[in-house]
C-alpha positions in Angstrom: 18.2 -20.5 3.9 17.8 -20.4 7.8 15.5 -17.5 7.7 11.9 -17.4 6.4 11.2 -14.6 4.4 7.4 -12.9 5.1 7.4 -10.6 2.2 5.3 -8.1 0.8 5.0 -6.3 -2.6 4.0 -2.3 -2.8 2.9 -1.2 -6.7 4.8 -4.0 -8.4 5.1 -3.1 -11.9 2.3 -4.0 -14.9 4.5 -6.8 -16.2 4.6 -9.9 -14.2 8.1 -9.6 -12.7 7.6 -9.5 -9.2 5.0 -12.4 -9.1 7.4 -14.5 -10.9 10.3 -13.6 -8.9 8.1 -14.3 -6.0 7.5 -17.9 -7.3 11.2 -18.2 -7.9 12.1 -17.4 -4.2 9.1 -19.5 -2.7 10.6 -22.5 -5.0 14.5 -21.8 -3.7 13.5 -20.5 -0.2 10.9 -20.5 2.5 8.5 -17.9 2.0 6.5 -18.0 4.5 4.0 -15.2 3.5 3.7 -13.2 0.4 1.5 -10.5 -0.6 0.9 -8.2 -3.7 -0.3 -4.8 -2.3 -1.4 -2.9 -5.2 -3.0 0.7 -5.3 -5.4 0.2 -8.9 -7.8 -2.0 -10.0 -5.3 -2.7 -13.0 -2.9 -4.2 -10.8 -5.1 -7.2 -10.8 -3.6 -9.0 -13.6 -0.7 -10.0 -11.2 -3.4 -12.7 -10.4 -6.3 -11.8 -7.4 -5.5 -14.8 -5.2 -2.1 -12.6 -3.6 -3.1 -9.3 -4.7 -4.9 -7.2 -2.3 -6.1 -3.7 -3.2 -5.3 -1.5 -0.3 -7.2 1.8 -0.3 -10.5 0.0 2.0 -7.5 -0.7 4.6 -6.1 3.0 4.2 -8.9 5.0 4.7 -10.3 3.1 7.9 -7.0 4.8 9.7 -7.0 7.6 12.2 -3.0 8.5 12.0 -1.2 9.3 15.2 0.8 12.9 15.8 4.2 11.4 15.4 2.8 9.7 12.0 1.5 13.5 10.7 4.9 14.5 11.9 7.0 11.8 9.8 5.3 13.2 6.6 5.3 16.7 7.1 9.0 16.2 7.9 9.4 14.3 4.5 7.2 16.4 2.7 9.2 19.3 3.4 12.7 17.2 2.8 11.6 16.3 -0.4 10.4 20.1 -0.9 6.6 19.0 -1.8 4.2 21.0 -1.8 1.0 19.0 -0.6 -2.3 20.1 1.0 -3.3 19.1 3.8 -6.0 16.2 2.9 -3.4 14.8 0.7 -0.9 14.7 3.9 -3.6 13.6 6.1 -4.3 10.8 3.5 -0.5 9.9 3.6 -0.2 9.6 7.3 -3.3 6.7 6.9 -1.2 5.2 4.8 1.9 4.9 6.7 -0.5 3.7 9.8 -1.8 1.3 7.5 1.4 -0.2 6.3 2.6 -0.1 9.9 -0.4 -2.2 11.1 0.1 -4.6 8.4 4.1 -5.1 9.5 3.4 -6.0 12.5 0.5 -8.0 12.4 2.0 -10.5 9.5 5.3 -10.3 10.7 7.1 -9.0 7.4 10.5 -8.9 7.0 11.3 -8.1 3.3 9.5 -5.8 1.3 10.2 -5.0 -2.8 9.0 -2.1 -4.7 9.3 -0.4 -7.6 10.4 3.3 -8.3 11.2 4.8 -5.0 10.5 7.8 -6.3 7.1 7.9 -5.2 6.4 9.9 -2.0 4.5 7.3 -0.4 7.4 4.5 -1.4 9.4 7.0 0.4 7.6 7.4 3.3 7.2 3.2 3.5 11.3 3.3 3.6 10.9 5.6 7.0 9.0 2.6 8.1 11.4 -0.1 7.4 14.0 1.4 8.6 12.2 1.8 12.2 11.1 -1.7 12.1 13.5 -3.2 10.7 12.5 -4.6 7.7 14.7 -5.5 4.5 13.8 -3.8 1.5 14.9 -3.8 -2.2 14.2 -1.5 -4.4 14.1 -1.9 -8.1 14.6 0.9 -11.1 16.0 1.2 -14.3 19.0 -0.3 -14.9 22.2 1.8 -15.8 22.9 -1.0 -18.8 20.0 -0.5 -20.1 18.0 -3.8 -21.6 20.8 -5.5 -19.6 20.6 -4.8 -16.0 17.9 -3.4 -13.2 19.5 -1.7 -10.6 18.5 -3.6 -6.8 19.2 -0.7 -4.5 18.7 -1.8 -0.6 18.6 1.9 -0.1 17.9 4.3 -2.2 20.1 6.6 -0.2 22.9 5.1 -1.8 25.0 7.0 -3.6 28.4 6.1 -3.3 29.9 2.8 -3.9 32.0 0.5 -1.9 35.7 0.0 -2.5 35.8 -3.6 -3.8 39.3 -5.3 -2.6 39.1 -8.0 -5.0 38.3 -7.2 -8.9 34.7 -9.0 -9.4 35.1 -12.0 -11.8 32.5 -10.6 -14.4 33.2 -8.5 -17.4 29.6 -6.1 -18.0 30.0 -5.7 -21.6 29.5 -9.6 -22.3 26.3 -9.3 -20.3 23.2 -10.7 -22.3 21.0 -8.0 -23.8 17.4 -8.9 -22.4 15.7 -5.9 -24.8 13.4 -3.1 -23.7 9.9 -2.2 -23.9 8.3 -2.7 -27.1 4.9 -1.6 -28.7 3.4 -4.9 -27.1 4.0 -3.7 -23.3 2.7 -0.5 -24.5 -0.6 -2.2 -25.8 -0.6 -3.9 -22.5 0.0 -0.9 -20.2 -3.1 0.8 -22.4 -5.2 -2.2 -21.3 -4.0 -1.5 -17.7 -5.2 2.1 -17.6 -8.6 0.8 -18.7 -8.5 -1.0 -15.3 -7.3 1.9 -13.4 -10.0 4.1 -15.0 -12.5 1.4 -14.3 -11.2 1.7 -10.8 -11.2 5.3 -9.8 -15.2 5.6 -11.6 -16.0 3.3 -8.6 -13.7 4.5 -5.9 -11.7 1.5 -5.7 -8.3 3.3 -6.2 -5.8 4.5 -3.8 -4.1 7.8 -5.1 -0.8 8.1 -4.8 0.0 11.3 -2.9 2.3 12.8 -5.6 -0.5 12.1 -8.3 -1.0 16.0 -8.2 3.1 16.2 -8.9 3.0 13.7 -11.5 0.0 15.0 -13.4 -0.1 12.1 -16.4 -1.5 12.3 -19.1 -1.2 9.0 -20.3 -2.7 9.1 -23.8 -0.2 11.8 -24.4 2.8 10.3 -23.4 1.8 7.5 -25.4 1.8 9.9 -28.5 4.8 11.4 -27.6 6.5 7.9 -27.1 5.4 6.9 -30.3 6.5 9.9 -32.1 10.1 9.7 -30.8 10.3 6.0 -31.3 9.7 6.3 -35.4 10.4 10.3 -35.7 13.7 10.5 -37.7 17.1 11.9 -35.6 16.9 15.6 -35.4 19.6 17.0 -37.7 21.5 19.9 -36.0 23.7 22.4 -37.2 26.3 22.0 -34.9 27.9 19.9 -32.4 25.9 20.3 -28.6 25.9 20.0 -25.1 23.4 17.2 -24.2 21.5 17.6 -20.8 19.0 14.6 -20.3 15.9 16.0 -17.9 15.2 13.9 -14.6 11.5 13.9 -13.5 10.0 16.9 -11.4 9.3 14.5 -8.5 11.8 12.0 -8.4 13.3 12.1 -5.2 16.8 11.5 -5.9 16.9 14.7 -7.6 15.2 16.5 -4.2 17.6 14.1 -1.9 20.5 14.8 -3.6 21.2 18.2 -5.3 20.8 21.8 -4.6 17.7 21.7 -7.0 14.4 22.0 -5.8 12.4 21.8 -9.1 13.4 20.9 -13.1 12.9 24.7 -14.4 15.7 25.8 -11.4 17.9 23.2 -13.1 17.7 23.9 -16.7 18.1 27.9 -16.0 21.1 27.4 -13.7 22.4 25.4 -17.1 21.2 28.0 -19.4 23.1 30.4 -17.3 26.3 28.7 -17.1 26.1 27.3 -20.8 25.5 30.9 -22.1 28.3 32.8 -20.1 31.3 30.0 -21.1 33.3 29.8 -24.1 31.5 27.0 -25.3 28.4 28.8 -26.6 30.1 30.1 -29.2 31.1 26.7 -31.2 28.0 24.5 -29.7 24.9 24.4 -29.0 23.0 23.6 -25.9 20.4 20.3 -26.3 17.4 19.3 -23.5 15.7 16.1 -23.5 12.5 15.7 -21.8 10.9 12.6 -19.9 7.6 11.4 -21.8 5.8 11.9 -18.3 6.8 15.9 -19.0 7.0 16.8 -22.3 6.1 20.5 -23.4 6.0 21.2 -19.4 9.2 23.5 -18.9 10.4 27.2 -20.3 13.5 27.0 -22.4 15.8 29.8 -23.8 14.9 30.5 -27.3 18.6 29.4 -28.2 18.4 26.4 -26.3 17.2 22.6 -28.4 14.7 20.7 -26.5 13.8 16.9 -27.9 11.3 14.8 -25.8 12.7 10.8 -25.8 15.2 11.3 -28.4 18.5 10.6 -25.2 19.7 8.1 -26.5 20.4 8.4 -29.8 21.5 12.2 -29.6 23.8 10.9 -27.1 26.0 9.7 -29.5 27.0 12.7 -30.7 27.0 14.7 -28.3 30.0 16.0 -27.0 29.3 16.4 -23.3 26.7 15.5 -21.1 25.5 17.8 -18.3 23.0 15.8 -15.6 22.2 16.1 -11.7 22.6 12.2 -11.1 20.3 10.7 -13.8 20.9 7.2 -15.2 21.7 9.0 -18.4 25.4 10.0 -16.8 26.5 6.3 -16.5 25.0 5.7 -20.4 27.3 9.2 -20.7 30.2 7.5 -19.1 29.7 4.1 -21.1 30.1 6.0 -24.2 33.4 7.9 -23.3 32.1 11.5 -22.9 32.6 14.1 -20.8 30.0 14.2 -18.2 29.3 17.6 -15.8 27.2 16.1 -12.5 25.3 18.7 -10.5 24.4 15.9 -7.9 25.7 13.0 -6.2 25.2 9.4 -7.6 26.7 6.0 -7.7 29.1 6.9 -10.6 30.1 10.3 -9.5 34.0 9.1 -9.5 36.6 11.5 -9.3 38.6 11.5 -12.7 35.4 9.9 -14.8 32.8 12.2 -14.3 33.4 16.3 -14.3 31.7 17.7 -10.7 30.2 20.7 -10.6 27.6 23.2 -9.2 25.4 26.0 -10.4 27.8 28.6 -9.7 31.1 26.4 -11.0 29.2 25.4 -13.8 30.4 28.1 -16.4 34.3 27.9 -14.9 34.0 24.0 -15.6 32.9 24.5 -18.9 35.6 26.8 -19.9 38.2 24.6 -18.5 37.0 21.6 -20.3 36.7 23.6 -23.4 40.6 24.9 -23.0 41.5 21.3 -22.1 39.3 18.5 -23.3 39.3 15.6 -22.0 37.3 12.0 -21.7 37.3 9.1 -19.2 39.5 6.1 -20.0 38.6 2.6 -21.4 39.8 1.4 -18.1 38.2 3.2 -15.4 35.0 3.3 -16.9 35.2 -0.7 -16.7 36.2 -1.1 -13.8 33.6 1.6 -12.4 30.9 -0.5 -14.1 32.7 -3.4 -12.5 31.6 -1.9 -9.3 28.3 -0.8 -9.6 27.3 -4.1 -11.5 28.5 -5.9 -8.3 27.2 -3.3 -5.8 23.8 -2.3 -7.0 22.7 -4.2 -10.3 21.1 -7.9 -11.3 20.5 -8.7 -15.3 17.5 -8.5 -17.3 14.7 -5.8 -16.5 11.1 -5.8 -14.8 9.8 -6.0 -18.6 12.3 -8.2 -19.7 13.9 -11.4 -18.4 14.3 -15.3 -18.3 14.5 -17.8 -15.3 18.5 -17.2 -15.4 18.1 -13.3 -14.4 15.1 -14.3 -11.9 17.8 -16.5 -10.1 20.5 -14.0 -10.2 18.0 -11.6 -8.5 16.7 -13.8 -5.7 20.2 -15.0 -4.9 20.5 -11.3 -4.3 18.1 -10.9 -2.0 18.8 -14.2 -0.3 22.6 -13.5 0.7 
């Protein structure tokens, strides 16, 4: 490798991914700088000799009037609703990023979750500058694969001209997060309280969106994990609920909040034909359970996707993970927003006022994607977008795969 890589991390995850991906490109490579830039005391255990806490840096800045001008502009893309201390406070932290580009000379930069508004705003940066960055989020195999996006913008894929020379369903199955990282992210938040009693924390500027209670979504987590399958009457329309802030959703669909979404589904669900033989099913995220207004008709389950997936027999979703688990299955699938599987011929498109005319049709003529396109779409975002194992789980085999990846 020609080029020295000066890379930084922003908010790695609790488990040790990045640091041992780190090692594994230092060991293959020439890293010429590495540094863990983490917002929480709890970050720590990622080992304090490359782990820098970042808030003293943040709030030292005096943010220029283009910098006030980038977030307000993103801020309003993204249809946030901040006040103005949290702006200010996000403009320090794009001039502090910006100072600490330039002055170690970064090049490549990997987070998790660009979801987060200041992740966001850090991808405004690199794209100025320059900088590589990679992105990592779950995985549409899920316990198999992490999706490696080097732009979360994307959302279409290439046209490959030669058929990749992997088959995904004989990918290994790495597992997914047990009790014991939940044990372990507990132990984390003890940090992180520790943290904010002494100031030491640097609050993410959507904190006020996300609004965790973490205790709770533990419960809740816990409860869906060893609460039996619900048992319904009849067969149902499955619609898997993205989070309020995730910008994907605000990027890429007509929706500016969660309740706008399930009422435009409510709406269309409850004028087709299809009401009258099924029923209509929500999931919730952990992170919001018990947060939304539902139609007294209307099912809503918190963490129970996957298995009432199974039988469902459609799936309705702005651009969630959840469709490509849809599409893996065979079912129908009714997309609201773009994504990377949103394939003409697989996946049903539609909108909030379409929504009722697509149901009708589908319900007059049923029909579900083929064996063979749905392989050879995961063909293509397996090659375009996705490395094996997960930031929870993985082996020195998927930590190669990954940092080949980043190296080509």
């Amino acid at each position: 490798m020609s080029k020295e890589i000066r890379l930084i991390a922003l908010d790695p995850p609790y488990s040790r991914y990045f640091k041992d991906l780190v090692k594994c490109l230092d060991s293959n490579g020439n890293v010429g700088f590495k540094r863990f830039y983490i917002s929480t005391l709890g970050y720590l255990v990622f080992g304090v000799g490359d782990a820098s806490l970042i808030k003293a840096g943040i709030v030292r800045k005096k943010p220029s009037f283009t910098t006030r001008k980038r977030v307000v502009t993103l801020a309003k893309k993204l249809n946030y609703s901040l006040s103005a201390k949290t702006l200010y406070r996000s403009a320090q932290y794009v001039e502090w990023l910006r100072a600490e580009l330039e002055q170690y000379k970064v090049n490549t930069c990997l987070m998790y979750n660009a979801t987060r508004f200041h992740h966001a705003l850090a991808i405004t940066l690199f794209e100025q500058m320059n900088v590589s960055y990679y992105v990592f989020e779950r995985g549409n195999q899920r316990g198999k694969t992490t999706t490696l996006l080097t732009s979360p913008t994307l959302v279409s894929l290439p046209v490959l001209i030669e058929k990749p020379g992997i088959e995904t369903a004989e990918l290994k199955h790495y597992g997914t997060e047990t009790f014991t990282d939940y044990v372990l992210f507990s132990l984390f938040l003890i940090f992180d309280r520790i943290g904010s009693v002494f100031r030491l924390n640097f609050e993410p500027p959507d904190k006020i969106l996300r609004k965790k209670n973490y205790p709770q979504i533990l419960f809740q987590w816990v409860k869906a994990k060893y609460s039996p399958t619900p048992v319904l009457d009849r067969q149902y329309l499955l619609v898997p609920l993205q989070l309020e802030y995730d910008s994907q959703v605000r990027l890429f669909s007509t929706f500016k909040s969660t309740q706008a979404f399930i009422e435009a589904v409510e709406k269309g669900f409850y004028r087709s034909t299809l009401s009258e033989e099924y029923s209509l099913v929500f999931t919730t995220h952990p992170f919001e359970c018990k947060k939304h207004q539902f139609d007294p008709r209307s099912h809503c389950y918190s963490g129970k996707t996957g298995v009432l997936m199974s039988d469902a027999i459609a799936v309705a979703t702005i651009n969630s993970t959840s469709g490509m688990e849809a599409i893996e299955k065979l079912k129908p699938c009714f997309i609201f927003g773009d994504a990377i599987y949103k394939q003409k011929g697989i996946v049903i498109p539609t909108t909030q006022e379409s929504f009722t005319d697509s149901l009708n049709q589908w319900h007059q003529d049923a029909w579900s994607p083929s064996q063979h396109e749905v392989e050879s779409l995961k063909r293509r975002v397996f090659v375009s977008t996705q490395v094996i194992g997960s930031v929870y789980k993985y082996d020195a085999e998927s930590l190669d795969v990954t940092q080949q990846k980043i190296v080509s």
